[in-house]
C-alpha positions as CSV (number, residue, x, y, z in Angstrom):
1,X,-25.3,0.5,-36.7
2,X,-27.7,-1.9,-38.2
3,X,-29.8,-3.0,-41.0
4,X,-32.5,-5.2,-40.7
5,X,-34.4,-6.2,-44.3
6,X,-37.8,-8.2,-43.5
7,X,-39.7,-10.4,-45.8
8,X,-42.1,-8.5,-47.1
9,X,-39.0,-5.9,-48.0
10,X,-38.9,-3.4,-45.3
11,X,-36.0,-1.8,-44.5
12,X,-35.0,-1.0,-40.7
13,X,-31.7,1.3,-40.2
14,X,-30.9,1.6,-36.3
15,X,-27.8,4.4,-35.9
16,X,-26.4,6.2,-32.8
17,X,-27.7,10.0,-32.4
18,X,-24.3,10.3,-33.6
19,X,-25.1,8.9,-37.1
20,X,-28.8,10.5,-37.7
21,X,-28.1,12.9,-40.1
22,X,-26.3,10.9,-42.8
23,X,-28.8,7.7,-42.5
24,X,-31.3,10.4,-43.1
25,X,-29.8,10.6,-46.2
26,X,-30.4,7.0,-47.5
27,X,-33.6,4.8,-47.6
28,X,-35.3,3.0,-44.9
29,X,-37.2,3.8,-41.6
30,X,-34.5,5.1,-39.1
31,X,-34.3,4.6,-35.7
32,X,-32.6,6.7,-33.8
33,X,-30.8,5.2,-29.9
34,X,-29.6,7.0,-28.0
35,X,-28.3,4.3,-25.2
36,X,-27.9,0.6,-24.8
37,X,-31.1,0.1,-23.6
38,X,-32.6,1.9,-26.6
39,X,-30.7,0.4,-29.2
40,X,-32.0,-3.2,-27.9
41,X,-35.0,-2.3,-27.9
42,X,-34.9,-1.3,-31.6
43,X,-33.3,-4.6,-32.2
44,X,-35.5,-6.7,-30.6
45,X,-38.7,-4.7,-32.4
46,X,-37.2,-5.1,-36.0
47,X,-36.2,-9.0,-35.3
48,X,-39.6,-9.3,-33.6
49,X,-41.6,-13.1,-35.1
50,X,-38.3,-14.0,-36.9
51,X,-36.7,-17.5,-36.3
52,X,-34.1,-17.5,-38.4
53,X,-31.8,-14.2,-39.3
54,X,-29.4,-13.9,-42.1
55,X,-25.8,-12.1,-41.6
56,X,-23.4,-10.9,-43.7
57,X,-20.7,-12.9,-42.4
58,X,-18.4,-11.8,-44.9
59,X,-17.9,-8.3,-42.8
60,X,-20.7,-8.5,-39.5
61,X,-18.3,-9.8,-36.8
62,X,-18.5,-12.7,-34.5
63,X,-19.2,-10.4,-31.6
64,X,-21.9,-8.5,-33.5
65,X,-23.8,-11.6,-34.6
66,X,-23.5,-12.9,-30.6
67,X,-24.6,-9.4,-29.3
68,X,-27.8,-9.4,-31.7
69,X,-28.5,-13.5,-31.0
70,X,-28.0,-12.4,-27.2
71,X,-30.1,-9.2,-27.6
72,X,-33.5,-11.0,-29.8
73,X,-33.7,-14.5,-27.8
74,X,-33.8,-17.4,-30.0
75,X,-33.4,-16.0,-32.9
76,X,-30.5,-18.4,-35.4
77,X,-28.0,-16.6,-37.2
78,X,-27.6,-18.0,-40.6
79,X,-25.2,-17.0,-43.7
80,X,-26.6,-14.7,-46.3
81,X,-23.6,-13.2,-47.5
82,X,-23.7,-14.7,-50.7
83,X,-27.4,-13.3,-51.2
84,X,-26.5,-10.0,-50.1
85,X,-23.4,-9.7,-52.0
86,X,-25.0,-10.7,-55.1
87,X,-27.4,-8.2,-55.0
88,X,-25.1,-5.4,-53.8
89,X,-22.7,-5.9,-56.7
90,X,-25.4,-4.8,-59.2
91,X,-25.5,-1.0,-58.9
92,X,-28.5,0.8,-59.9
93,X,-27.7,4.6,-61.8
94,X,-27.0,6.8,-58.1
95,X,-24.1,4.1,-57.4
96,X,-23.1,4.0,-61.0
97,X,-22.4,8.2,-61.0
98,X,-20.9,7.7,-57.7
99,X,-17.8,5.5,-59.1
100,X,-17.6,6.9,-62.7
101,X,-17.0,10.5,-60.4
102,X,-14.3,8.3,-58.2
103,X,-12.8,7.3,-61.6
104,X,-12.6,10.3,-62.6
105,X,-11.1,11.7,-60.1
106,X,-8.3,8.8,-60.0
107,X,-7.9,9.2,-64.0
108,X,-6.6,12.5,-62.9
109,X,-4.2,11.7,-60.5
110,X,-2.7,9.1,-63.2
111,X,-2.2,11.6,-66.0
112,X,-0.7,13.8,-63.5
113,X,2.0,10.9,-62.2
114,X,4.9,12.0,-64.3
115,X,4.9,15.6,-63.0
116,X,5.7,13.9,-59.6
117,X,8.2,12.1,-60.5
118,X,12.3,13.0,-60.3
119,X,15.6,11.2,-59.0
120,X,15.5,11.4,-55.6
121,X,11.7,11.4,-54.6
122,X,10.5,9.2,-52.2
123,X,7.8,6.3,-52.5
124,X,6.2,8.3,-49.2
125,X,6.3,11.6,-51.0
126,X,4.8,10.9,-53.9
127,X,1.8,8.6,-52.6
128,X,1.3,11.8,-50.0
129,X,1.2,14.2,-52.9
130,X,-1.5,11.5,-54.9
131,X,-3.4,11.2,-51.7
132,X,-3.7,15.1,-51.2
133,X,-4.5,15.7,-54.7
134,X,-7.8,13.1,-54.8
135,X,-9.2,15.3,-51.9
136,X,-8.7,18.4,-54.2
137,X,-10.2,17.3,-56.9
138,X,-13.2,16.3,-55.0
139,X,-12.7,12.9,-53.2
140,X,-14.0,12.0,-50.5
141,X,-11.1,9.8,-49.0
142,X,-9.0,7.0,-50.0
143,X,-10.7,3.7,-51.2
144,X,-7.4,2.5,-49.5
145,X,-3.7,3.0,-49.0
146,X,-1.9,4.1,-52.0
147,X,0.8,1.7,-52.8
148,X,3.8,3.4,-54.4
149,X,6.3,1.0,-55.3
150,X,10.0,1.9,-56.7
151,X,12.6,0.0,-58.6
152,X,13.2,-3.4,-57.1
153,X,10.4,-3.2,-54.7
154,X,7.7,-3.2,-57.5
155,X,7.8,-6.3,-57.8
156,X,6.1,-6.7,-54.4
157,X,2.1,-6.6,-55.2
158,X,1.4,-4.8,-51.8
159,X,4.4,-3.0,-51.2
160,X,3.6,-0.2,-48.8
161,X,5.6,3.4,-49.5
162,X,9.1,3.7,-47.9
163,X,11.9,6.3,-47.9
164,X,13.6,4.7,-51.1
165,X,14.0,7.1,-53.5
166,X,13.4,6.9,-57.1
167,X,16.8,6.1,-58.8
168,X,17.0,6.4,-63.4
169,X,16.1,3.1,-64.9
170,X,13.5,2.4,-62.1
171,X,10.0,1.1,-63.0
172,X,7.5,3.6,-60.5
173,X,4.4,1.4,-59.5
174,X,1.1,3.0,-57.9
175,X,-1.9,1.6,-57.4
176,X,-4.5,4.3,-56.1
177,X,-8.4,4.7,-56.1
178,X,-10.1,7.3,-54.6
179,X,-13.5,7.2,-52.8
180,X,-16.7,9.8,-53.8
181,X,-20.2,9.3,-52.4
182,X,-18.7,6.4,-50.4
183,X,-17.9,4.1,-53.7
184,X,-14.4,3.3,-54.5
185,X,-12.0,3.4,-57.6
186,X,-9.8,1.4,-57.9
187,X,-6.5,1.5,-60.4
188,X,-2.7,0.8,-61.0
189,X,-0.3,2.1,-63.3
190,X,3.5,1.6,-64.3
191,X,6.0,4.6,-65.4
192,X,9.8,4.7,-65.6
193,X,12.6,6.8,-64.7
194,X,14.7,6.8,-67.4
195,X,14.8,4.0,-70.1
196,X,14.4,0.9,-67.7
197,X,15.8,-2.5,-67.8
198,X,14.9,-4.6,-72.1
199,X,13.3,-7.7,-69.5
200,X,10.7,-4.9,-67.8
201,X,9.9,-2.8,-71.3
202,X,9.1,-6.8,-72.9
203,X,6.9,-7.3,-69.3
204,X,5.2,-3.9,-70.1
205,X,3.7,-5.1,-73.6
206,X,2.8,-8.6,-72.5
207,X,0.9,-7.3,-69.6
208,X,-0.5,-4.6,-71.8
209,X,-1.7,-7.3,-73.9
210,X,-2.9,-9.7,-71.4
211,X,-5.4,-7.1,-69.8
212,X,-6.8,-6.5,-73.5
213,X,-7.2,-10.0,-73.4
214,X,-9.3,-10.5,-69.8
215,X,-11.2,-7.8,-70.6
216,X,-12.4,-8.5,-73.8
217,X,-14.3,-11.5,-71.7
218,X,-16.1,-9.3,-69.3
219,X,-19.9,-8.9,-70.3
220,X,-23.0,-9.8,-68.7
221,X,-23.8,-13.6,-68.4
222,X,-20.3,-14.7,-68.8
223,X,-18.0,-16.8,-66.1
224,X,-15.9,-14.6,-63.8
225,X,-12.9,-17.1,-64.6
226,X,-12.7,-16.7,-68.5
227,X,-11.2,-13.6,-68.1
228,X,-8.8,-14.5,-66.0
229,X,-7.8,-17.6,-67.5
230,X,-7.5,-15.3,-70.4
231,X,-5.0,-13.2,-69.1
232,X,-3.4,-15.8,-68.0
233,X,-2.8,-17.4,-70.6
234,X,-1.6,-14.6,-72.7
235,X,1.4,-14.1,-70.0
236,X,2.0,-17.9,-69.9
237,X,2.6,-18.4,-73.2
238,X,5.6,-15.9,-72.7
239,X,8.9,-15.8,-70.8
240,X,7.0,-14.8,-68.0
241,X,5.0,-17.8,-67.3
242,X,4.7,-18.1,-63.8
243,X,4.9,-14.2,-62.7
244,X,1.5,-13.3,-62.5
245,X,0.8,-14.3,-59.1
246,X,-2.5,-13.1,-58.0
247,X,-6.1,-13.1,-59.7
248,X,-7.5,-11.0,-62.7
249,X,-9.6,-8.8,-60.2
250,X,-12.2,-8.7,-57.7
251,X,-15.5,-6.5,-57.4
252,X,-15.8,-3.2,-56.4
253,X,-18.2,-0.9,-54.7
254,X,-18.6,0.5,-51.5
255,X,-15.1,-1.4,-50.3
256,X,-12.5,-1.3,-52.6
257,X,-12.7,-5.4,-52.5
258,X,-16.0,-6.8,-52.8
259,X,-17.7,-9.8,-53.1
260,X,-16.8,-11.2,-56.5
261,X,-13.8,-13.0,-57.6
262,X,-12.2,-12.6,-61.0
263,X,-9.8,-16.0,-60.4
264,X,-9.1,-19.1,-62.4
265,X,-11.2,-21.4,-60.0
266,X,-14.1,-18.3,-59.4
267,X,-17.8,-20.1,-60.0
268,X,-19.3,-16.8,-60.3
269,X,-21.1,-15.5,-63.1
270,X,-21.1,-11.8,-64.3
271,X,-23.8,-10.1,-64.3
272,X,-24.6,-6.1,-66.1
273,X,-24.0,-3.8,-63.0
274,X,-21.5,-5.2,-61.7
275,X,-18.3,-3.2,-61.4
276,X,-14.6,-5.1,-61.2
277,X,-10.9,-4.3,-62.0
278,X,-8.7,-5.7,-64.2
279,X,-5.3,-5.7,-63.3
280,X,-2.7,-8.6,-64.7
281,X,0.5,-8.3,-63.7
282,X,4.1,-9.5,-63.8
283,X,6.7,-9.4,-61.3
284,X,10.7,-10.7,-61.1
285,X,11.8,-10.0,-57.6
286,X,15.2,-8.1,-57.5
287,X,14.1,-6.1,-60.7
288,X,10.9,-4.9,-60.6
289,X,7.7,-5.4,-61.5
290,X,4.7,-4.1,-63.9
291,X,0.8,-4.1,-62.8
292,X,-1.5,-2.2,-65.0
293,X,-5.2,-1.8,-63.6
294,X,-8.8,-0.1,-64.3
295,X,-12.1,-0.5,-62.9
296,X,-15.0,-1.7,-65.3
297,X,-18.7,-1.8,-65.5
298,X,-20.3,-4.4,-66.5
299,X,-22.9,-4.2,-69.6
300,X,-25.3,-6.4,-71.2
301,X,-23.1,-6.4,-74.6
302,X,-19.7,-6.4,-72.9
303,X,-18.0,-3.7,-70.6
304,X,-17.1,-0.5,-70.4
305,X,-13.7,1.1,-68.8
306,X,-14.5,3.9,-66.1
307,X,-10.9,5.1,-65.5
308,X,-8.6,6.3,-68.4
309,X,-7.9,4.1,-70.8
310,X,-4.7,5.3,-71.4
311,X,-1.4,2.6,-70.7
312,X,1.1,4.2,-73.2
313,X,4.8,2.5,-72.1
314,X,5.3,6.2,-70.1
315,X,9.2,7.0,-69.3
316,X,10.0,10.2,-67.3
């Protein structure tokens, strides 16, 4: 499939017969291939007069931008993806309803976790039984693989489910989202079997603490990098300094990772309608780890949380 924006703001979708009836769906004039020949000649129709033609490098691949340079002679491929990811990471109202209905729907599944949870469950059963339930409560699919995390192995950030089974003092990690209308959610939270280890309930509060913190930065007009550096240095200050080992958060939207970046060194600046997690986190290999994640909208006066706001220190 593509989409070819001109200048003067027109909007060309070319699909496969296969995809007609859902790019009906959206905006745009649609064209409609059914063969090679076909879909070249829509390409080289839409890219007719241009000289130079902006990609999306950050997901077109390099064989799709050498097919369309092949297909529309002497066309050059430049790099728009930072134009087109700025103004896809302000959503209007529709994309807005679509995420607050994937939050929703993830919100659920997290006040639901402790019903799942007894000694001798399996990472793979439980992230099977969070998967199925998203679909049931109206999901549309998985904004990606759910990550459930036990015990020791928590303290990897992207674990992927295994057959260990859930032992009493473990920390239970899970970081889920679910996908509605094709736009993602995007959250982790942190339970315990049992009363867990003092050094894991003290990494609980701090991280509690240090999302507070980020957060309380996000709002419309402000650096991407406060609020990490925020975080940060709520956790540093602490006998954890050192353990949070990945950025603040990242945008969301129709990938569950998209175009901005919540990091200490980000340049970017946030802007109302932008949606982005926040998810600090602290992990000690060979004892476990704590992450503690929602998705956020950006407003003009600050931001508001989409998925529940609820991070009680939970133990089963």
């Amino acid at each position: 499939s593509f989409a070819v924006v001109g200048k003067d703001g027109s909007l060309d979708v070319i699909v496969s017969v296969l995809e007609e009836e859902s790019a009906s769906e959206g905006v745009g004039e649609v064209h409609v291939y059914h063969d090679r020949e076909e879909r070249e000649r829509f390409i080289r129709e839409a890219l007719s007069g241009c000289s130079k033609v902006g990609f999306n490098m950050h997901s077109a691949t390099y064989a799709a931008v050498q097919y369309v340079k092949k297909v529309a002679e002497g066309i050059e491929p430049v790099d728009a993806g930072k134009a087109i990811g700025d103004t896809v990471s302000v959503k209007d109202e529709k994309e807005i309803a679509a995420t607050r209905e994937a939050c929703r729907i993830s919100s659920k599944v997290a006040g639901e976790i402790p019903d799942y949870l007894s000694e001798g469950v399996s990472e793979k059963e439980v992230a099977a039984r969070m998967d199925s339930r998203m679909r049931e409560l109206g999901g549309t699919g998985n904004a990606f693989d759910t990550i459930a995390a036990f015990g020791a192995y928590s303290s990897q950030p992207h674990h992927m489910p295994c057959d260990y089974r859930l032992r009493k003092g473990d920390a239970a990690l899970f970081d889920f989202g679910s996908k509605y209308g094709r736009y993602c959610s995007d959250m982790t939270r942190t339970v315990f079997l049992g009363r867990p280890p003092e050094i894991l309930e003290r990494a609980y509060e701090v991280v509690r603490e240090a999302q507070l913190a980020g957060i309380a930065e996000y709002r419309d007009g402000a650096s991407a990098s406060a609020a990490d550096l925020a975080a940060r240095k709520m956790i540093d200050g602490t006998e954890f300094k050192g353990r949070f080992i990945h950025s603040f958060g990242h945008g969301i939207g129709m990938e569950v990772h998209q175009d901005i970046s919540v990091s200490p060194r980000s340049d970017q600046i946030l802007r109302a309608g932008n949606v982005v997690s926040a998810e600090p986190g602290i992990y000690i290999p060979g004892v476990g780890g704590i992450r503690i994640e929602d998705t956020c909208l950006i407003t003009e006066d600050g931001c508001e949380v989409l998925t529940s706001f609820d991070h009680s220190f939970t133990v089963v």
